[in-house]
C-alpha positions as CSV (number, residue, x, y, z in Angstrom):
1,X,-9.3,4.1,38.3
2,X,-6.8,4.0,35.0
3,X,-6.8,5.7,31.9
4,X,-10.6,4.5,31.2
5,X,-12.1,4.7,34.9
6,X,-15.7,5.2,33.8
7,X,-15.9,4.7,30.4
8,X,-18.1,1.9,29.1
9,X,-16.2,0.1,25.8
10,X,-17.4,-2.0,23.1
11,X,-14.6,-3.9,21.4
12,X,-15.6,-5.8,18.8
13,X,-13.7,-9.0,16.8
14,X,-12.6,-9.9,20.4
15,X,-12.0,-13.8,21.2
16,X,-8.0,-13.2,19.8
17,X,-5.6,-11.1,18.3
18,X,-5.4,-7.8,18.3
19,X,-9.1,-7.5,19.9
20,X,-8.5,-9.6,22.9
21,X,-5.2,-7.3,23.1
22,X,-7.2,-4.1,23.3
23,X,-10.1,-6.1,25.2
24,X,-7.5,-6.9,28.4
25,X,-5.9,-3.3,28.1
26,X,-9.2,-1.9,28.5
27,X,-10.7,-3.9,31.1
28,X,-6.9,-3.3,33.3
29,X,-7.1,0.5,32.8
30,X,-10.8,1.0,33.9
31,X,-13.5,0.3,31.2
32,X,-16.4,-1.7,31.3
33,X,-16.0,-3.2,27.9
34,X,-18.3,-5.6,25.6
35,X,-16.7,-8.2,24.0
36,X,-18.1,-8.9,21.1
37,X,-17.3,-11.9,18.3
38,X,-18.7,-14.6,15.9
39,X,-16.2,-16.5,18.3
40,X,-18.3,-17.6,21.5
41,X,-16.0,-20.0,22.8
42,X,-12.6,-17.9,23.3
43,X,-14.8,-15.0,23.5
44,X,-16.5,-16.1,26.7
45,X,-13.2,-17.8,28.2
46,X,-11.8,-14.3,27.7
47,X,-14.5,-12.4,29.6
48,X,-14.7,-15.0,32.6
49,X,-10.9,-14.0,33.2
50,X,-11.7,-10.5,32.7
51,X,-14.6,-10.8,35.5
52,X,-17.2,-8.2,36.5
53,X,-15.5,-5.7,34.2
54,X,-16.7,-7.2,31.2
55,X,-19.6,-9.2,29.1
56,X,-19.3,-10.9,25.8
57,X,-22.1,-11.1,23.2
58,X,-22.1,-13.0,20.0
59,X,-22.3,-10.6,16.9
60,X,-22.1,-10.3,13.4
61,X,-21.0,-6.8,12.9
62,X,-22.8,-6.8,9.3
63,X,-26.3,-7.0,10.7
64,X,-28.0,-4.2,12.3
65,X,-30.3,-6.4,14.8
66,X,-26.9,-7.5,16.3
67,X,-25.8,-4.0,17.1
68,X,-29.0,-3.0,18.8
69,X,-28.4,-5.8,20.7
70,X,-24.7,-5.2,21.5
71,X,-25.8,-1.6,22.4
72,X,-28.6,-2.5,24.8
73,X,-26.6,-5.1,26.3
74,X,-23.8,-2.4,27.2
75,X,-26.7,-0.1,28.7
76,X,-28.4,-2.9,30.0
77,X,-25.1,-4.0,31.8
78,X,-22.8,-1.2,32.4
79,X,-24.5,2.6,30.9
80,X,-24.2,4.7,27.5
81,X,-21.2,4.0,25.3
82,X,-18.7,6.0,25.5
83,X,-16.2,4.5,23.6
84,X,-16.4,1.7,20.2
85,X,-13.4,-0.6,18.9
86,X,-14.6,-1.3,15.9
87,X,-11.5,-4.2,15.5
88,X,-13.8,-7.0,13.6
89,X,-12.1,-7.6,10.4
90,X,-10.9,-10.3,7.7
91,X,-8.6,-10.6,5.1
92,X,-10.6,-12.9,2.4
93,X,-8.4,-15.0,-0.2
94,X,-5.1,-13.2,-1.7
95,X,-5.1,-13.5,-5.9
96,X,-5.6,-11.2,-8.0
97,X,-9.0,-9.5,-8.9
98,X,-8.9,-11.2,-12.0
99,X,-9.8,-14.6,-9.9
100,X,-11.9,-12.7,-6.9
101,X,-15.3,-13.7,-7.0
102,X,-18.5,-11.1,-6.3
103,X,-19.1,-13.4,-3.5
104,X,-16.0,-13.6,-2.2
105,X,-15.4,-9.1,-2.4
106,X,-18.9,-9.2,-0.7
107,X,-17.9,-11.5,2.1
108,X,-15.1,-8.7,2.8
109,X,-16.9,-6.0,2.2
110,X,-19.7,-6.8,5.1
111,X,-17.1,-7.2,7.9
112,X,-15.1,-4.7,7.0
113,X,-16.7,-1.9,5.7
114,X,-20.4,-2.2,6.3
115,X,-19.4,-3.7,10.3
116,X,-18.2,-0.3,10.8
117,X,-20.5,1.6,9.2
118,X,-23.1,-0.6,11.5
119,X,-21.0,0.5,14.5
120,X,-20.9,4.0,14.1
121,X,-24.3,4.4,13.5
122,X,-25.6,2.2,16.4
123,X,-23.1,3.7,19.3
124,X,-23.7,7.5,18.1
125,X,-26.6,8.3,20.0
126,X,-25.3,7.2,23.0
127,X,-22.3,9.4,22.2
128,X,-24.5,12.6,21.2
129,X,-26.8,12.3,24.0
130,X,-24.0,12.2,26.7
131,X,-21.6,14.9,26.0
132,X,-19.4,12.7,23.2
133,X,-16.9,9.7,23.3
134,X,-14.1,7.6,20.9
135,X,-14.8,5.6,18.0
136,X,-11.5,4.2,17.2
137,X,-11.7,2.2,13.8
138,X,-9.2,-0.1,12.9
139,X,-8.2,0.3,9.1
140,X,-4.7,-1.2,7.9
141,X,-1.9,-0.1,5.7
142,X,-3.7,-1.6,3.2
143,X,-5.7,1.8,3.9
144,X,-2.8,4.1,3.0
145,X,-1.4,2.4,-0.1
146,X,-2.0,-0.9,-1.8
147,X,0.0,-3.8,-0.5
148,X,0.3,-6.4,-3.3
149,X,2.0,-8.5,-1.3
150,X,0.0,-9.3,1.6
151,X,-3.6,-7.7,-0.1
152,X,-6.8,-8.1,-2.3
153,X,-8.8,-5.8,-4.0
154,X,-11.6,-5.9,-1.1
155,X,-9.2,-5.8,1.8
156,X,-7.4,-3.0,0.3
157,X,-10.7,-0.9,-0.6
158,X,-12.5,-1.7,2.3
159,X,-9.4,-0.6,4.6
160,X,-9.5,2.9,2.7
161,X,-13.6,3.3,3.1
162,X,-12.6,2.5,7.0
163,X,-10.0,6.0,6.8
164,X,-12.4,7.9,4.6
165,X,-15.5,7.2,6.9
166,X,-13.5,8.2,9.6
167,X,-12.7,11.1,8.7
168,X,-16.6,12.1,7.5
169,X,-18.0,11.1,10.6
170,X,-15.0,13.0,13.1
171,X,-16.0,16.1,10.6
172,X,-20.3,15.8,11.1
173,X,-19.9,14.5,14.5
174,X,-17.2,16.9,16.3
175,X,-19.5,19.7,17.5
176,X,-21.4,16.5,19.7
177,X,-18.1,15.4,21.4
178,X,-17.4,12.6,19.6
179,X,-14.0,12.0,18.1
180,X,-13.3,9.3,15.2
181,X,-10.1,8.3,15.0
182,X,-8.9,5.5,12.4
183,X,-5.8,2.6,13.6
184,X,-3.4,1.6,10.4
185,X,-1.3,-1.9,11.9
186,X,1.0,-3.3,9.9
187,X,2.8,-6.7,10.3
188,X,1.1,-7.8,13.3
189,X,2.0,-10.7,15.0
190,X,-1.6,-12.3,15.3
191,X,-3.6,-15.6,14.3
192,X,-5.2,-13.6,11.0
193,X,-1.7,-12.3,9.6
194,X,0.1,-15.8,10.7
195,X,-2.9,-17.4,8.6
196,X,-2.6,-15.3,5.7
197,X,1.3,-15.2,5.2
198,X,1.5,-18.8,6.1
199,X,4.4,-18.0,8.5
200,X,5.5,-16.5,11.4
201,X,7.4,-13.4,11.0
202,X,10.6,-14.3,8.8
203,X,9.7,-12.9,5.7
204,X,7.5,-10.4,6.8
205,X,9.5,-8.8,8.9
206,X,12.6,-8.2,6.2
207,X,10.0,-4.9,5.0
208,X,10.0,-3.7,8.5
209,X,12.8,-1.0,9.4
210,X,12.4,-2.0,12.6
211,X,13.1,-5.4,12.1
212,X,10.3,-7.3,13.4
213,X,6.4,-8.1,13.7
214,X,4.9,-5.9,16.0
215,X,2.8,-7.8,18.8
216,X,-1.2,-7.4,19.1
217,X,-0.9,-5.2,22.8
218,X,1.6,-2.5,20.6
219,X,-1.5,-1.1,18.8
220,X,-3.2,-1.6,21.6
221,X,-1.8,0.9,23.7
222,X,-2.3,3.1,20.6
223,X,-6.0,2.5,20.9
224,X,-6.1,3.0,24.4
225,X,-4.5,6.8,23.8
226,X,-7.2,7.2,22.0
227,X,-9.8,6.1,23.8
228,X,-8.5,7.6,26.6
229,X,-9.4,11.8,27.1
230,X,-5.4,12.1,27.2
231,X,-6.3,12.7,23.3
232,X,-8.5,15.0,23.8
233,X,-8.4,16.7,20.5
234,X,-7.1,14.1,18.4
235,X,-10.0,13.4,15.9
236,X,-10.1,12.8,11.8
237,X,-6.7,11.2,12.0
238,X,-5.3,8.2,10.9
239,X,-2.7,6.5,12.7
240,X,0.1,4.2,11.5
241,X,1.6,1.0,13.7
242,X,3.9,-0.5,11.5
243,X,7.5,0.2,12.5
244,X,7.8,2.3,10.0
245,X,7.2,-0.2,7.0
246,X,5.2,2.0,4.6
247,X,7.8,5.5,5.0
248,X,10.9,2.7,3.8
């Protein structure tokens, strides 16, 4: 069955990167997963090679309509959620706040923040009425300290509201089952960070200890720990994939 026999996973921000990563390791260890992304051409090439174990919907994670949706679609398809990636995130411009526009902080601040807020709220009844599940949110190191060099003032805050609601929501939420558990990558190797850094690695991975750019399926197997009842009572905890970038 795998690590996730039975479990029915939404994954959203899935048609690359680190989302199609935890998409395929899901779908390979047991879930029934929703793909969801603004991306419906990879996004549905990825869940024809995934087969019967999966089913993508389009979705913008700012708007509540979607996530009804997404949520009725996963019933519809496969039963209650018992488990939400919410993995949908952008980076916006980097410059200084001086130069960020309202527009531009708001553009961030709907994926990134109110996305997950969305998430959580839409997948927790599920989760209540059935005994509990895994929300895994994925934050950044942007969420643990500010990164100047790779940042903006809307990245960096949103990242931080993404550890702080999860650890509000493990707290309200525990006595129903549900564990919240918030994912902090560093230098991934993926078409956002290649796209924001304007390279592939070089630079980058100087600030790494361990050398190197992690690739999208290393946090991955994070998220599928858990995800996964092996963690059990892991909950209100943020967790850092970054080859030890941020403790140098």
């Amino acid at each position: 069955m795998g690590r996730l026999g039975g479990k029915v996973a939404i994954v959203t921000g899935a048609a690359q990167g680190m989302g199609e990563a935890h998409a395929r390791l899901f779908a390979a260890e047991g879930a029934r997963v929703v793909l969801t992304d603004i991306n419906s051409d990879d996004g549905e090439r990825i869940t024809r090679e995934l087969g019967d174990a999966a089913v993508f919907a389009p979705h913008d994670v700012a708007s509540p309509e979607g996530w009804d949706r997404v949520v009725a679609l996963a019933n519809a398809k496969f039963g209650p959620v018992s488990v939400l990636v919410n993995n949908a995130g952008i980076i916006g411009p980097v410059k200084s706040i001086l130069e960020f526009t309202a527009e531009e902080f708001t553009d961030v601040f709907r994926v990134n923040e109110l996305g997950v807020f969305l998430g959580m709220k839409a997948v927790l009844p599920d989760m209540i009425a059935n005994g509990g599940g895994s929300i895994v949110n994925i934050s950044s190191i942007a969420g643990m300290l500010g990164t100047r060099a790779s940042s903006n003032a809307a990245y960096c805050s949103t990242k931080f509201a993404v550890r702080g609601m999860s650890k509000l929501i493990a707290a309200q939420y525990g006595h129903a089952g549900v564990r919240v558990n918030s994912v902090h990558p560093g230098y991934i190797l993926t078409p956002m960070m290649v796209a924001a850094t304007d390279e592939k690695g070089g630079g980058a991975a100087d600030l790494i200890p361990l050398g190197r750019l992690a690739q999208p399926d290393e946090v991955s197997r994070v998220v599928l720990f858990l995800a996964s009842d092996e963690s059990s009572f892991v909950s209100g905890a943020e967790h850092v994939v970054d080859g030890a970038m941020i403790a140098g």
